[in-house]
MARMI-938522 format. One record per residue (C-alpha): residue number from 1; residue in one letter; chain; x, y, z. Coordinates in steps of 0.5 Angstrom, whole numbers. Layout:
NODE nuti finu firo     X     Y     Z
NODE  NUM    a    A     X     Y     Z
...
This chain:
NODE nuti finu firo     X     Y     Z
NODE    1    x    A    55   -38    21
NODE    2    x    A    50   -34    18
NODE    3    x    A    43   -34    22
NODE    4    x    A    38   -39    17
NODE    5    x    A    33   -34    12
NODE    6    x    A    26   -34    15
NODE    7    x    A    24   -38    10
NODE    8    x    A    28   -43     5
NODE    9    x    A    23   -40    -2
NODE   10    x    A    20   -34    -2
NODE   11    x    A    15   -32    -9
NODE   12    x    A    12   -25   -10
NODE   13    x    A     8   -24   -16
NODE   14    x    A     6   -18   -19
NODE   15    x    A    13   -14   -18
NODE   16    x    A    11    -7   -19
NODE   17    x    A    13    -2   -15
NODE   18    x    A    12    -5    -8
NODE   19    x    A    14   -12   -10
NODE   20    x    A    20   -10   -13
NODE   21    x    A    22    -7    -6
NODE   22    x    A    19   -13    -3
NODE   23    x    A    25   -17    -7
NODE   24    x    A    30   -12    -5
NODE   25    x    A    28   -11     3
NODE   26    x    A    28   -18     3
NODE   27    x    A    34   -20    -1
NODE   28    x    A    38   -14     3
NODE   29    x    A    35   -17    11
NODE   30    x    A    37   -24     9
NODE   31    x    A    29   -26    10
NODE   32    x    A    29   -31     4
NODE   33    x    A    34   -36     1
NODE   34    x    A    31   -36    -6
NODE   35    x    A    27   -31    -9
NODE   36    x    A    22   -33   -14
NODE   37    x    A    18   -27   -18
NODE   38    x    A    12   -27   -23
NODE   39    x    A     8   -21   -26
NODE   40    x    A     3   -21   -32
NODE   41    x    A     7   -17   -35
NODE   42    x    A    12   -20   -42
NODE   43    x    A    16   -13   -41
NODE   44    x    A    16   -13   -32
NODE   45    x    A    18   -21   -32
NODE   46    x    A    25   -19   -37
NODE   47    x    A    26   -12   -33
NODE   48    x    A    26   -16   -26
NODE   49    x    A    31   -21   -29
NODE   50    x    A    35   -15   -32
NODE   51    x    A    35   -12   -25
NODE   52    x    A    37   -18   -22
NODE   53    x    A    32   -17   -16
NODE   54    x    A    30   -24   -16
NODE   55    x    A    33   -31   -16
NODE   56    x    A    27   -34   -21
NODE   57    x    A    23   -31   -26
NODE   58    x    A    17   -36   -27
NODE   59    x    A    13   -36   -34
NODE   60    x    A     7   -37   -29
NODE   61    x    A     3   -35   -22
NODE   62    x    A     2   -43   -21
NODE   63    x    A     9   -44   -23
NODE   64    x    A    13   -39   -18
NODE   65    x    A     8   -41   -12
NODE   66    x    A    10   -48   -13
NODE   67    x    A    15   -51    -8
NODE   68    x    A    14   -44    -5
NODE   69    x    A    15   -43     4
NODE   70    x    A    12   -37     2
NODE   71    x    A     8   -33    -2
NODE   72    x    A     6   -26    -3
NODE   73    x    A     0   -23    -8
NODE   74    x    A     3   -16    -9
NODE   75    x    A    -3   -15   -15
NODE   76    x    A    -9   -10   -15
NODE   77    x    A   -14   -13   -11
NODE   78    x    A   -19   -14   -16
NODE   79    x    A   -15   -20   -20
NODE   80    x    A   -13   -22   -12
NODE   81    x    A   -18   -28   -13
NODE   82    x    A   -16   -30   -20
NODE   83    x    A    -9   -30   -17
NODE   84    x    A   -11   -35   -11
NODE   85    x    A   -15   -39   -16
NODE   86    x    A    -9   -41   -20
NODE   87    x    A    -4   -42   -14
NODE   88    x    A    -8   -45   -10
NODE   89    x    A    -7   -53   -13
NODE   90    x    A     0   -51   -12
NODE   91    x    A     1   -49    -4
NODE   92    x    A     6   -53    -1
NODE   93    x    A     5   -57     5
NODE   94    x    A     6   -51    11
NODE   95    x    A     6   -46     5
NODE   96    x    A     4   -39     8
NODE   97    x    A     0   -34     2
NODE   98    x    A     0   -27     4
NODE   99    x    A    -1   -21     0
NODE  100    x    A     0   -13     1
NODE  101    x    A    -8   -11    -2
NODE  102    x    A   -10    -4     2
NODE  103    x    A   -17    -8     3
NODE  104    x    A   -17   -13     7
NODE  105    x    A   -25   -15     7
NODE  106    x    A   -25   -16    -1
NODE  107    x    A   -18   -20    -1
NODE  108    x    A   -21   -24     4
NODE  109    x    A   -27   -25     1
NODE  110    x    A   -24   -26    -6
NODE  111    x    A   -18   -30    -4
NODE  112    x    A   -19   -35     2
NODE  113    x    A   -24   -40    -2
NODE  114    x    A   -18   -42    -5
NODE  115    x    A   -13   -44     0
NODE  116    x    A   -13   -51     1
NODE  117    x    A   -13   -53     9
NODE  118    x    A    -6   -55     8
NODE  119    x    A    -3   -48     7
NODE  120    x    A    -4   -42    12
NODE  121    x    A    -7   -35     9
NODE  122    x    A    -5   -29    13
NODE  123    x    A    -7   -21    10
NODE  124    x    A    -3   -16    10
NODE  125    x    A    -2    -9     8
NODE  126    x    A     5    -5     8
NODE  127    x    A     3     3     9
NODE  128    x    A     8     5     4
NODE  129    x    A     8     8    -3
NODE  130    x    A    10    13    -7
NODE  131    x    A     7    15   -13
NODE  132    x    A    11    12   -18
NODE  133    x    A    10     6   -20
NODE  134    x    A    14    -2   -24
NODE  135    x    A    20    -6   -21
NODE  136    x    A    25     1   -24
NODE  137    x    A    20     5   -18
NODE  138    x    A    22     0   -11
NODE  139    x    A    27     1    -6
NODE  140    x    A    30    -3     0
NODE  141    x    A    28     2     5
NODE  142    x    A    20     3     3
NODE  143    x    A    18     0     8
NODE  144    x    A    23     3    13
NODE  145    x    A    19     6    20
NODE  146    x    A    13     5    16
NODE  147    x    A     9     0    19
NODE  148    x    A     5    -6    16
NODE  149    x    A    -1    -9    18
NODE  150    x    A    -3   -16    19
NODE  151    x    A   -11   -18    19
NODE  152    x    A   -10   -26    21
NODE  153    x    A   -16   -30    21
NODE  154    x    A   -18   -35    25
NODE  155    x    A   -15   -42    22
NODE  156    x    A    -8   -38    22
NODE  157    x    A    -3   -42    26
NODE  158    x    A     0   -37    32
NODE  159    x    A     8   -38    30
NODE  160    x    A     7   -36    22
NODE  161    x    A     4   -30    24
NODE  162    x    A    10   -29    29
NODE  163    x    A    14   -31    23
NODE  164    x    A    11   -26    17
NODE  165    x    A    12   -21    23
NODE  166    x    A    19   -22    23
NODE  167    x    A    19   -22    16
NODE  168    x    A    16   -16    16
NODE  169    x    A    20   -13    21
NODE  170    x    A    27   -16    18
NODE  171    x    A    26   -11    13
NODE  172    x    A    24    -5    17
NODE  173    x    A    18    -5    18
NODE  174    x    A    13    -3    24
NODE  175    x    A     8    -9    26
NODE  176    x    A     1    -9    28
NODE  177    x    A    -5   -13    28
NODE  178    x    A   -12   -12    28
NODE  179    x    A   -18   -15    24
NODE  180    x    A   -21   -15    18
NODE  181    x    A   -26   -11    19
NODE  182    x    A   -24    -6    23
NODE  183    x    A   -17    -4    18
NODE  184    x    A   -23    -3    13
NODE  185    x    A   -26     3    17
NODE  186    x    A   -19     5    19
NODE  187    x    A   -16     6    12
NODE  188    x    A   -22     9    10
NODE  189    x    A   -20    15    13
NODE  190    x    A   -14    15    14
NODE  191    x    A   -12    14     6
NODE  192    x    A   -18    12     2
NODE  193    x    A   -22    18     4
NODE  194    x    A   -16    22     2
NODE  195    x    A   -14    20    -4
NODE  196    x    A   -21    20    -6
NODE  197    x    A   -21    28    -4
NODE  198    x    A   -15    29    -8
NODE  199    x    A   -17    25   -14
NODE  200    x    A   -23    31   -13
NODE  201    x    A   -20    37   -12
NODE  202    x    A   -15    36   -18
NODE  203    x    A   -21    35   -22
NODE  204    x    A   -24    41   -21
NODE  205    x    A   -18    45   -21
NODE  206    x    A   -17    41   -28
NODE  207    x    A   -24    43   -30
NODE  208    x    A   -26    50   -27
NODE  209    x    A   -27    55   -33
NODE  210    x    A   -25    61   -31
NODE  211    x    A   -17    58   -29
NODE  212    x    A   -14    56   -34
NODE  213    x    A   -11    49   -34
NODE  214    x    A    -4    53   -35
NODE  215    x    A    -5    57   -29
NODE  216    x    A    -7    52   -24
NODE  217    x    A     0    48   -26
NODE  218    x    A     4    55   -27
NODE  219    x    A     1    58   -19
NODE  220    x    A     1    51   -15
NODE  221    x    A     2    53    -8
NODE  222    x    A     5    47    -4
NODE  223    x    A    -3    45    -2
NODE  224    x    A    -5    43    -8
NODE  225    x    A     2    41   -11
NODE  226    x    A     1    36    -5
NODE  227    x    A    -5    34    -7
NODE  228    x    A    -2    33   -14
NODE  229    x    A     3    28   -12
NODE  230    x    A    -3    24    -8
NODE  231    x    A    -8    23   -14
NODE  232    x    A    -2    22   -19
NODE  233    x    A    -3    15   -15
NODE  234    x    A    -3     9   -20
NODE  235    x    A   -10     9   -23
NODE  236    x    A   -12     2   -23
NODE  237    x    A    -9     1   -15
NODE  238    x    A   -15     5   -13
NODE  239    x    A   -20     3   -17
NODE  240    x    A   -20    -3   -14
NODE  241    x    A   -19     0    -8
NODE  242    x    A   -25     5    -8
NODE  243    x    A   -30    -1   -12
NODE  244    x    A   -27    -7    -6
NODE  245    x    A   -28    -2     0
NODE  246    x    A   -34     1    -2
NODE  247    x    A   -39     0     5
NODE  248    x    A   -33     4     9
NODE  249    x    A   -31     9     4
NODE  250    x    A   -39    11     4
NODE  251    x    A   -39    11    12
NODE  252    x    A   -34    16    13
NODE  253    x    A   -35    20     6
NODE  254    x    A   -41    21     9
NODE  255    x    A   -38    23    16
NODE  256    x    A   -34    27    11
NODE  257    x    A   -39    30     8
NODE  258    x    A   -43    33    14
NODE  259    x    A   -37    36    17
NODE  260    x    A   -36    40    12
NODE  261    x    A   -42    43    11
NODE  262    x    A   -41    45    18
NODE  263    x    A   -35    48    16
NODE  264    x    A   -39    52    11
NODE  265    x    A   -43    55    15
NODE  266    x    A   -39    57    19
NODE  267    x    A   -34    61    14
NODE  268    x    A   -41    64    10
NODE  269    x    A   -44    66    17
NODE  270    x    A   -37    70    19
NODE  271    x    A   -35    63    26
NODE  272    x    A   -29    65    27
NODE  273    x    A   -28    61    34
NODE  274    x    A   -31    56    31
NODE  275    x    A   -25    55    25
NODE  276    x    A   -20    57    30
NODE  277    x    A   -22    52    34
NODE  278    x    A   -22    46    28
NODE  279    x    A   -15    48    26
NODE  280    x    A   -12    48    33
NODE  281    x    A   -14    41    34
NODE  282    x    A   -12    39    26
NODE  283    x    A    -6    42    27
NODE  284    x    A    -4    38    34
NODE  285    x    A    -6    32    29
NODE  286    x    A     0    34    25
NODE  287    x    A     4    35    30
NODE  288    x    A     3    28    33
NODE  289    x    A     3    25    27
NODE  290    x    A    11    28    26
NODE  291    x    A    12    26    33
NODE  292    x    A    10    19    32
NODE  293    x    A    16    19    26
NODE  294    x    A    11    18    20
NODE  295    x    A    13    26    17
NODE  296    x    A    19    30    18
NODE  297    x    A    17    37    21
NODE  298    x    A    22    40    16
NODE  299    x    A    18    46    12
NODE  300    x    A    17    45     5
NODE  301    x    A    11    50     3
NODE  302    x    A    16    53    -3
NODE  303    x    A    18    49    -9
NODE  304    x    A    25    46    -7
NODE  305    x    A    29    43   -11
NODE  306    x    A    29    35   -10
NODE  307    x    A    36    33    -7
NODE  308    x    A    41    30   -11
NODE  309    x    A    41    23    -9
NODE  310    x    A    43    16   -12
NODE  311    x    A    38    11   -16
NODE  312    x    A    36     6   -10
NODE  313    x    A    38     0   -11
């Protein structure tokens, strides 16, 4: 006999790339025993039932959280709030709400107000993405050795935290946990800070008088090509980041920024120990990072053709 999913209905709301694969790792692990899917859009909700990804395609946010064990907010984080608001009269007794928000202190702020004391509230934030983006985009293995990041609060109950752990962890999926405020600073620098580079040095490159646009396309080396695939991140996503993140992103872009005006003098006053000895701690950064599984040492510095592989299911 089959083991029982871990939760009888589960609803996802917002079915872009990553609640798109949220419905097909759930589906594939067996986590949910009915599947109900809501997105804003006209469009998304007719593709979702096209694509089969889930059981239930509901006409509203309200609608799919009704009757739901858990629900899972895979919006923008800057309609997170309004999202809550509609659902909140809705969540069933037990109901678990959670959501895949990068920021953790603004969802938080804008989302638990409205959350009925019969229901339980756990954040979280699957470290995983790609650059593209709508239900066409997901894929059941996204989540695959990358981890997600649970943010409990204070009223959450021991065991439903274990529970969407093992939801999470059903799918793929490495586990953490750790407070609100400390996932801020931590995602600050280690995505939100970087993102906000790329966006900057595509920019400049787009802008820069003396290259022409066409150049900066024909000549790109894998540094900037890698760059490229960065800002190419769904615009709307990371405006709300950056304006719900705010205090942390300005903590370390000023950090940032310190450090390299240090790099610059060195460069302008000829410190060549000074650079060596920077990117000698950088580089065994990389190579930790490739150890702990979350890249692949494989070289990539010219333009390899992408690997023919079937579309993801």
């Amino acid at each position: 006999m089959a083991d029982a999913p871990l939760y009888g209905r589960v609803a996802i709301i917002g079915l872009g790339l990553i609640g798109s694969s949220i419905a097909r790792a759930a589906r594939r692990a067996g986590g949910a025993g009915t599947l109900v899917a809501y997105d804003q859009s006209a469009f998304v909700r007719a593709r979702v039932a096209e694509l089969g990804l889930a059981d239930v395609v509901a006409d509203s946010a309200a609608e799919a959280a009704e009757g739901a064990d858990l629900v899972i907010v895979c919006t923008p984080v800057g309609v997170s709030g309004a999202v809550a608001a509609e659902i909140g009269p809705r969540l069933k007794v037990g109901a678990v709400l959670s959501d895949v928000g990068s920021v953790k202190g603004a969802v938080v702020r804008d989302m638990a107000p409205h959350v009925p004391a019969h229901a339980v509230f756990i954040p979280a934030h699957p470290i995983a993405g790609t650059e593209d983006s709508g239900p066409d985009a997901g894929f059941a293995e996204l989540f695959q050795g990358r981890w997600t990041i649970l943010t409990p609060l204070s009223r959450a109950d021991d065991a439903e935290v274990e529970r969407l752990k093992a939801f999470w962890t059903a799918m793929g999926a490495n586990v953490d946990a750790m407070s609100v405020e400390h996932h801020d600073l931590v995602f600050a620098i280690v995505s939100h800070v970087p993102h906000l580079i790329a966006y900057n040095i595509v920019g400049t490159a787009a802008d820069l008088e003396e290259v022409t646009q066409q150049e900066v396309i024909k000549y790109s080396a894998s540094g900037f090509r890698d760059f490229t695939r960065i800002a190419a991140s769904d615009p709307t996503m990371w405006r709300d980041i950056f304006l719900n993140n705010r205090d942390a992103v300005l903590e370390i872009l000023g950090r940032f920024t310190e450090d390299l005006q240090a790099l610059q003098r060195a460069i302008r006053w000829g410190e060549g120990d000074a650079l060596f000895n920077l990117f000698t701690r950088t580089r065994a950064i990389r190579r930790s990072i490739v150890e702990q599984g979350q890249d692949t040492a494989a070289p990539d510095f010219g333009r390899r053709p992408p690997a023919k592989t079937d579309a993801p299911q």
